[in-house]
Biopython code that builds the backbone (N, CA, C, O; Angstrom):
import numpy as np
from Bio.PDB.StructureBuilder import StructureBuilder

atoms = [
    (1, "UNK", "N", (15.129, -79.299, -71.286)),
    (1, "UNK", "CA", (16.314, -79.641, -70.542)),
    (1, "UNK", "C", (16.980, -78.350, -70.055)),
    (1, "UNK", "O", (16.922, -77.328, -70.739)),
    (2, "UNK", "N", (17.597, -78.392, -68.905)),
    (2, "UNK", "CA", (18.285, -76.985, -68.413)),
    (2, "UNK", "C", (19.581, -77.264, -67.875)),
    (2, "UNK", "O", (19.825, -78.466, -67.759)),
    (3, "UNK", "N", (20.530, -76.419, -67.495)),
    (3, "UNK", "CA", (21.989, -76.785, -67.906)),
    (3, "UNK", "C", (21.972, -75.823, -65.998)),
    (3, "UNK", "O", (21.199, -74.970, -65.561)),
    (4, "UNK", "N", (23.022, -76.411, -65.446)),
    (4, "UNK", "CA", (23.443, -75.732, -64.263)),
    (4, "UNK", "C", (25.111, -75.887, -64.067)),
    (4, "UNK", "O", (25.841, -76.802, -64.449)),
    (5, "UNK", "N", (25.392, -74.841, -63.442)),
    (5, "UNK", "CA", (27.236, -74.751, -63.479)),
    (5, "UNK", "C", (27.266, -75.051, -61.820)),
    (5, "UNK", "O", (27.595, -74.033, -61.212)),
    (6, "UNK", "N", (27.114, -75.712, -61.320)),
    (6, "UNK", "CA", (27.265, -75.462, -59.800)),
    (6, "UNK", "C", (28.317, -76.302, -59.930)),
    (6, "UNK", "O", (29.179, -75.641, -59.350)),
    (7, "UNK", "N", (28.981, -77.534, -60.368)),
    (7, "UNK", "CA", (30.242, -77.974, -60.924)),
    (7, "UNK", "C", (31.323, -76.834, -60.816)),
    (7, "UNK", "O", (32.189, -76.752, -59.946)),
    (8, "UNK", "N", (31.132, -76.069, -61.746)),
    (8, "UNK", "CA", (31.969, -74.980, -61.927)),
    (8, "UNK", "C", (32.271, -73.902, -60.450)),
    (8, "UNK", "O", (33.400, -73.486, -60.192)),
    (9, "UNK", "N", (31.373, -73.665, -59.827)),
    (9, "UNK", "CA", (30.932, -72.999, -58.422)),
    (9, "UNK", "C", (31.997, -73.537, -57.359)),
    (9, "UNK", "O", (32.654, -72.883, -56.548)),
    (10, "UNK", "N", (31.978, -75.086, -57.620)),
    (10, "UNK", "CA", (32.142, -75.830, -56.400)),
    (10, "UNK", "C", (33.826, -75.552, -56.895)),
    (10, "UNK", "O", (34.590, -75.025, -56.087)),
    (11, "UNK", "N", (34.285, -75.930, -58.196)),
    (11, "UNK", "CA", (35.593, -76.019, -58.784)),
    (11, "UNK", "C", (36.555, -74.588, -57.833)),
    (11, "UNK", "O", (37.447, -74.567, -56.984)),
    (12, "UNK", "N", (35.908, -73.762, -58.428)),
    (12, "UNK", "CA", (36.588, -72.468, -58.150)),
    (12, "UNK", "C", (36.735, -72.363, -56.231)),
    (12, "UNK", "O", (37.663, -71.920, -55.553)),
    (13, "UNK", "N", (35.730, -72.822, -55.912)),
    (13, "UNK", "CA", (36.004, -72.666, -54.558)),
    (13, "UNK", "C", (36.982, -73.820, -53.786)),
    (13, "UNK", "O", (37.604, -73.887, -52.726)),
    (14, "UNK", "N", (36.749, -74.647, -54.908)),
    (14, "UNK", "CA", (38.179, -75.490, -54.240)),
    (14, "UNK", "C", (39.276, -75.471, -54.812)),
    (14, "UNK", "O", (40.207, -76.163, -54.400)),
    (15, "UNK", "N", (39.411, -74.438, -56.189)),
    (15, "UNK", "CA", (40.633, -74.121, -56.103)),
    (15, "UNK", "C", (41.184, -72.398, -55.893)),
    (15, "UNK", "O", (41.997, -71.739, -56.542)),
    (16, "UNK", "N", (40.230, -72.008, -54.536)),
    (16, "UNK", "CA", (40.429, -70.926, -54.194)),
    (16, "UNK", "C", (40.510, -69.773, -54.803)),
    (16, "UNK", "O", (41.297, -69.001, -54.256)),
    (17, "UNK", "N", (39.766, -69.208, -56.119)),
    (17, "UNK", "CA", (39.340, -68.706, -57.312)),
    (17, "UNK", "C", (38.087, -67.841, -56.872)),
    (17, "UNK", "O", (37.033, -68.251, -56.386)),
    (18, "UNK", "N", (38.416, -66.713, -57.127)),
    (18, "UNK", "CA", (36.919, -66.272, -57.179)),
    (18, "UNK", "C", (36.313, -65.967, -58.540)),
    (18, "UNK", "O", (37.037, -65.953, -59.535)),
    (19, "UNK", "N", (35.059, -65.731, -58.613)),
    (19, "UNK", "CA", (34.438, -65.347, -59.672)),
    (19, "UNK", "C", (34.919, -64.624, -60.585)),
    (19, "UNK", "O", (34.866, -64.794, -61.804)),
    (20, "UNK", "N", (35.664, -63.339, -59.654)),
    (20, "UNK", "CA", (35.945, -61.995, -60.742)),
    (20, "UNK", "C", (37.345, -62.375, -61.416)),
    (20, "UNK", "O", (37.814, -61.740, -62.360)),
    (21, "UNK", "N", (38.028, -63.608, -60.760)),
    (21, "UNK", "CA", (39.292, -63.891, -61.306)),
    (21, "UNK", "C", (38.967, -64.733, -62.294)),
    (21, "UNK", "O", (39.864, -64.805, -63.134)),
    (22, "UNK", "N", (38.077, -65.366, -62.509)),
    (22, "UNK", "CA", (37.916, -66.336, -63.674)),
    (22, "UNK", "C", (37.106, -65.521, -64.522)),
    (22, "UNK", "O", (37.424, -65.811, -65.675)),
    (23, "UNK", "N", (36.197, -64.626, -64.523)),
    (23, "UNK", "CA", (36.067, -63.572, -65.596)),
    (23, "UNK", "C", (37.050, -63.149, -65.903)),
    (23, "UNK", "O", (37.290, -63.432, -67.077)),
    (24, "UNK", "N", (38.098, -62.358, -65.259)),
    (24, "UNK", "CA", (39.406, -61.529, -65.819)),
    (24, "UNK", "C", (40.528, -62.535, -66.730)),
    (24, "UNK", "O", (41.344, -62.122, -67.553)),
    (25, "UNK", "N", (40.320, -63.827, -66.354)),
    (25, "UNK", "CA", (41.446, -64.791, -67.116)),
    (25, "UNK", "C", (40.780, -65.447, -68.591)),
    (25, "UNK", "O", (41.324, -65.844, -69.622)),
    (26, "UNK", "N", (39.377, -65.359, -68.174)),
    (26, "UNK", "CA", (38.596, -65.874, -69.660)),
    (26, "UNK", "C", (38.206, -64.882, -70.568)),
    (26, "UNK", "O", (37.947, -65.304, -71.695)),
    (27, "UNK", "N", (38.060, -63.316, -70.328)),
    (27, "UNK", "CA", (37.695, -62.575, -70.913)),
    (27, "UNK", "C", (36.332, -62.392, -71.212)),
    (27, "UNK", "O", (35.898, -61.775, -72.185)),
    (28, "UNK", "N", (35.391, -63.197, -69.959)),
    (28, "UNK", "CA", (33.997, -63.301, -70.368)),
    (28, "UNK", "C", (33.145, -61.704, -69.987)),
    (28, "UNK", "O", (33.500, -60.815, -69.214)),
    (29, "UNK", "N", (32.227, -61.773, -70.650)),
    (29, "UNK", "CA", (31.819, -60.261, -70.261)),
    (29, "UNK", "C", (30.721, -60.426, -69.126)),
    (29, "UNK", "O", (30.062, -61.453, -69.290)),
    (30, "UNK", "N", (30.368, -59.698, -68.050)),
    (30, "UNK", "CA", (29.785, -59.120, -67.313)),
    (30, "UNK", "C", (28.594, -60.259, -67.530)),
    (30, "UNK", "O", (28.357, -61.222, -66.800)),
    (31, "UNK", "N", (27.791, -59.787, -68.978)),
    (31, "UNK", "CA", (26.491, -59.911, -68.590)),
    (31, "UNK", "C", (26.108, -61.651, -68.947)),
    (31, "UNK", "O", (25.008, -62.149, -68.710)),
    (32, "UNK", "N", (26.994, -62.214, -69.407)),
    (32, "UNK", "CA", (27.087, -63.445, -69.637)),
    (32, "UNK", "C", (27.919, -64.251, -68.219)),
    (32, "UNK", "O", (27.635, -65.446, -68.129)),
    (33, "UNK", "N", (28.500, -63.930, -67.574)),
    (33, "UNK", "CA", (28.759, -64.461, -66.176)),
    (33, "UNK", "C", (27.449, -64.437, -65.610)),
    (33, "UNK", "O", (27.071, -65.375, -64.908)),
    (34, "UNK", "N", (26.682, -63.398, -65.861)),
    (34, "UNK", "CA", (25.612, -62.957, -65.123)),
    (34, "UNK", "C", (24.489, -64.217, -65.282)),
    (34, "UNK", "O", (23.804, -64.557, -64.318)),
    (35, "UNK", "N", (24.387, -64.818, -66.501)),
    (35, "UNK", "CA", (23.542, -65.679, -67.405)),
    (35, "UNK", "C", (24.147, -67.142, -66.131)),
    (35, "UNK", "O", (23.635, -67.536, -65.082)),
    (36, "UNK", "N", (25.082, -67.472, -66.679)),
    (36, "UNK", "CA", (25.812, -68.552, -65.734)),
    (36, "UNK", "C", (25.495, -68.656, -64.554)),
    (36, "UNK", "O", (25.770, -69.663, -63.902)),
    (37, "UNK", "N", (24.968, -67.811, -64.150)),
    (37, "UNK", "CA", (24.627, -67.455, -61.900)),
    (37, "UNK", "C", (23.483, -67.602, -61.824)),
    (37, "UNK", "O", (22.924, -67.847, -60.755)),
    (38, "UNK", "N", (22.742, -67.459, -63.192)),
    (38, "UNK", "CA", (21.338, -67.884, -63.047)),
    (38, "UNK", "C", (20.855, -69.340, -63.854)),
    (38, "UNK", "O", (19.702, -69.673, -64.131)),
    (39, "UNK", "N", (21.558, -69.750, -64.007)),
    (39, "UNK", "CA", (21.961, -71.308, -65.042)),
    (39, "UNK", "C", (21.418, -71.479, -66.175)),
    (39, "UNK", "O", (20.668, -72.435, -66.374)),
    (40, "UNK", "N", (21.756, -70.429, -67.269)),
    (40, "UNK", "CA", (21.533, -70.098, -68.092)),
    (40, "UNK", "C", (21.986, -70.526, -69.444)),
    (40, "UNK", "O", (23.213, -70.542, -69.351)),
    (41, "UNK", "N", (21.653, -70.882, -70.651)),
    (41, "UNK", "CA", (22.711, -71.065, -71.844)),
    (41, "UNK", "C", (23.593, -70.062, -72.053)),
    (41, "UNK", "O", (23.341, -68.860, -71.975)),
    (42, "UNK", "N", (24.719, -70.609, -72.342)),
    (42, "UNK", "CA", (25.591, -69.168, -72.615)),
    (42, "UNK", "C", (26.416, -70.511, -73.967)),
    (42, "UNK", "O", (26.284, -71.716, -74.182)),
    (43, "UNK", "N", (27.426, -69.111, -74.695)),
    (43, "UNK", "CA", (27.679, -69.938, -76.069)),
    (43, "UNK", "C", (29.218, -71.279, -75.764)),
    (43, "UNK", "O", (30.113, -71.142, -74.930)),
    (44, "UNK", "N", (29.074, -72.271, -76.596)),
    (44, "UNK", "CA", (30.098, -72.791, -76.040)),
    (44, "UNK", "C", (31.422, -72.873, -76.026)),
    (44, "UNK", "O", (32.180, -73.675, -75.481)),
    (45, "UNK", "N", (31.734, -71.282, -77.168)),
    (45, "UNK", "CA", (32.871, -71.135, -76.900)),
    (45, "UNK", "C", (33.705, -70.147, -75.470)),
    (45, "UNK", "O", (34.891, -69.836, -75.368)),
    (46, "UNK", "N", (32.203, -69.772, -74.243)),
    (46, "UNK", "CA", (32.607, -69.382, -72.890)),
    (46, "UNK", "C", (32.958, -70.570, -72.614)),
    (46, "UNK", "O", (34.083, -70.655, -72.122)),
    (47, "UNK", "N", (32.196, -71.859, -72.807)),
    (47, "UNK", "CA", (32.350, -72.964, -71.655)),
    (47, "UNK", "C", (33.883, -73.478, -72.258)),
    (47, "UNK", "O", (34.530, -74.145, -71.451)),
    (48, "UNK", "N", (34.480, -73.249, -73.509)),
    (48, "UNK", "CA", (35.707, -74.037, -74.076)),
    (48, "UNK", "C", (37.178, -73.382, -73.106)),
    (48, "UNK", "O", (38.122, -73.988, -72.599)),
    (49, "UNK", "N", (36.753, -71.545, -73.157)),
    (49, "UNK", "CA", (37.657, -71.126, -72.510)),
    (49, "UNK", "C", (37.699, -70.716, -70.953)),
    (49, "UNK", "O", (38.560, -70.084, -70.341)),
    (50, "UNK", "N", (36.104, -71.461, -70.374)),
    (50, "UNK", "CA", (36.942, -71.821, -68.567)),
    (50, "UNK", "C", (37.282, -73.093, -68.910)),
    (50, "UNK", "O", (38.320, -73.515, -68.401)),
    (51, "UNK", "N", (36.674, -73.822, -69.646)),
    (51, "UNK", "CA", (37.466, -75.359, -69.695)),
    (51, "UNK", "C", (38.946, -74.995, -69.478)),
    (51, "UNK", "O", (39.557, -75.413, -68.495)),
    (52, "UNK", "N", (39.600, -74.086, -70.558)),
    (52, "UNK", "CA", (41.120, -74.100, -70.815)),
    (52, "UNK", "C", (41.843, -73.555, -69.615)),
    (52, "UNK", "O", (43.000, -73.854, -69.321)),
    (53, "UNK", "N", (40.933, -72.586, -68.828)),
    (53, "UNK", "CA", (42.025, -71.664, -67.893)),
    (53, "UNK", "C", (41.752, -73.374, -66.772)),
    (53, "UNK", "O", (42.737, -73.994, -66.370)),
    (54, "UNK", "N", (40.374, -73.823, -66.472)),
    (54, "UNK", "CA", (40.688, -74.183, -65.128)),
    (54, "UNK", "C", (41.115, -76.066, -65.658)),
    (54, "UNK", "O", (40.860, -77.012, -64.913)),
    (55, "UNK", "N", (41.939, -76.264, -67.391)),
    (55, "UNK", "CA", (42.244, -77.212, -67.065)),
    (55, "UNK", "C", (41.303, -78.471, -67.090)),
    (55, "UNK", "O", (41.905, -79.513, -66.828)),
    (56, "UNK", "N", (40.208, -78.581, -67.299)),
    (56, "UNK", "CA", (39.067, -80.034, -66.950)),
    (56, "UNK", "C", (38.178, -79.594, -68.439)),
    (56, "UNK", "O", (38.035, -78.629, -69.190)),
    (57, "UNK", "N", (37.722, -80.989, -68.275)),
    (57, "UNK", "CA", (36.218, -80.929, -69.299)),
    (57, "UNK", "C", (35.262, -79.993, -68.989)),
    (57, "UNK", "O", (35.139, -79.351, -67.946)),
    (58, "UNK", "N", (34.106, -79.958, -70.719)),
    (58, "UNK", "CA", (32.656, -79.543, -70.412)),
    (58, "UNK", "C", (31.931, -80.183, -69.275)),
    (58, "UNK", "O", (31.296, -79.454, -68.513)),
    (59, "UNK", "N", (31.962, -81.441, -69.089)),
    (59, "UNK", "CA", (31.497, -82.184, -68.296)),
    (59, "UNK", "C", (31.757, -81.990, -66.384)),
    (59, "UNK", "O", (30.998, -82.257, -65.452)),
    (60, "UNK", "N", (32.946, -81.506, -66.402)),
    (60, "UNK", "CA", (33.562, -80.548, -64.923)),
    (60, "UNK", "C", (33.070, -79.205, -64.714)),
    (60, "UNK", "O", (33.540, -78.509, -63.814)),
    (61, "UNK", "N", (31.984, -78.716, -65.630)),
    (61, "UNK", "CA", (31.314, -77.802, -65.131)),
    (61, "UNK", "C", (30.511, -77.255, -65.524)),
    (61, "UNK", "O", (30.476, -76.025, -65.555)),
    (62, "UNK", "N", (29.270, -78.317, -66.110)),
    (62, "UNK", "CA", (27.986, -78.192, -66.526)),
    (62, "UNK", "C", (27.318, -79.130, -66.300)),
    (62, "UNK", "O", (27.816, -80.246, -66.448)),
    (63, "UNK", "N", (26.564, -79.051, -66.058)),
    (63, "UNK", "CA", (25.478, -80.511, -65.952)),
    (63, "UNK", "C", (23.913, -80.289, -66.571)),
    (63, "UNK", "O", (23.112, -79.375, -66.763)),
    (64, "UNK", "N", (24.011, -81.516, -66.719)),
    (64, "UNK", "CA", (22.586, -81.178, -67.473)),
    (64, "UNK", "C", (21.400, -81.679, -66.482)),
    (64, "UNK", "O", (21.762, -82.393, -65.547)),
    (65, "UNK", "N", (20.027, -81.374, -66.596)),
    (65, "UNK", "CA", (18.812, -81.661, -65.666)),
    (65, "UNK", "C", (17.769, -81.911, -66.524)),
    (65, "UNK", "O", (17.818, -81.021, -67.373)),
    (66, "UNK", "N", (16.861, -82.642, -66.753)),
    (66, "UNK", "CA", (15.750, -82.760, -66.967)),
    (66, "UNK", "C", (14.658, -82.367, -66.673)),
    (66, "UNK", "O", (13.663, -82.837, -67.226)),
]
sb = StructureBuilder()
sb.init_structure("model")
sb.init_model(0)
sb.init_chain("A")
sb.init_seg("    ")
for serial, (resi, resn, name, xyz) in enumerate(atoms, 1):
    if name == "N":
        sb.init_residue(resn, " ", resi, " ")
    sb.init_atom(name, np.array(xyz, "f"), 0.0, 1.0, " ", f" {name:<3s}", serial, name[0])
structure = sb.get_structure()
């Protein structure tokens, strides 16, 4: 199973957000944003704290694929 954030992608661009601002408000590091752009596992306490800054569920910006 593989996990994709394009949820998250689409979020930020509709709420006029860029990337480097939602790294700077979550405190995520570099190389784990980096993981995310390539739809990657990352741990779930990154996904708890964009949950918190942008407000929505796990489910608002992960999806799962088969």
């Amino acid at each position: 199973m593989q996990v994709n954030y394009k949820k998250l992608w689409k979020m930020l661009i509709d709420k006029d957000m860029s990337k480097a601002e939602l790294r700077e408000k979550t405190k995520i590091a570099p190389s784990t944003f980096h993981k995310m752009s390539n739809n990657e596992y990352v741990s779930l306490d990154v996904l708890v704290r964009i949950c918190s800054v942008m407000k929505c569920g796990l489910d608002d910006i992960v999806e799962m694929e088969r």
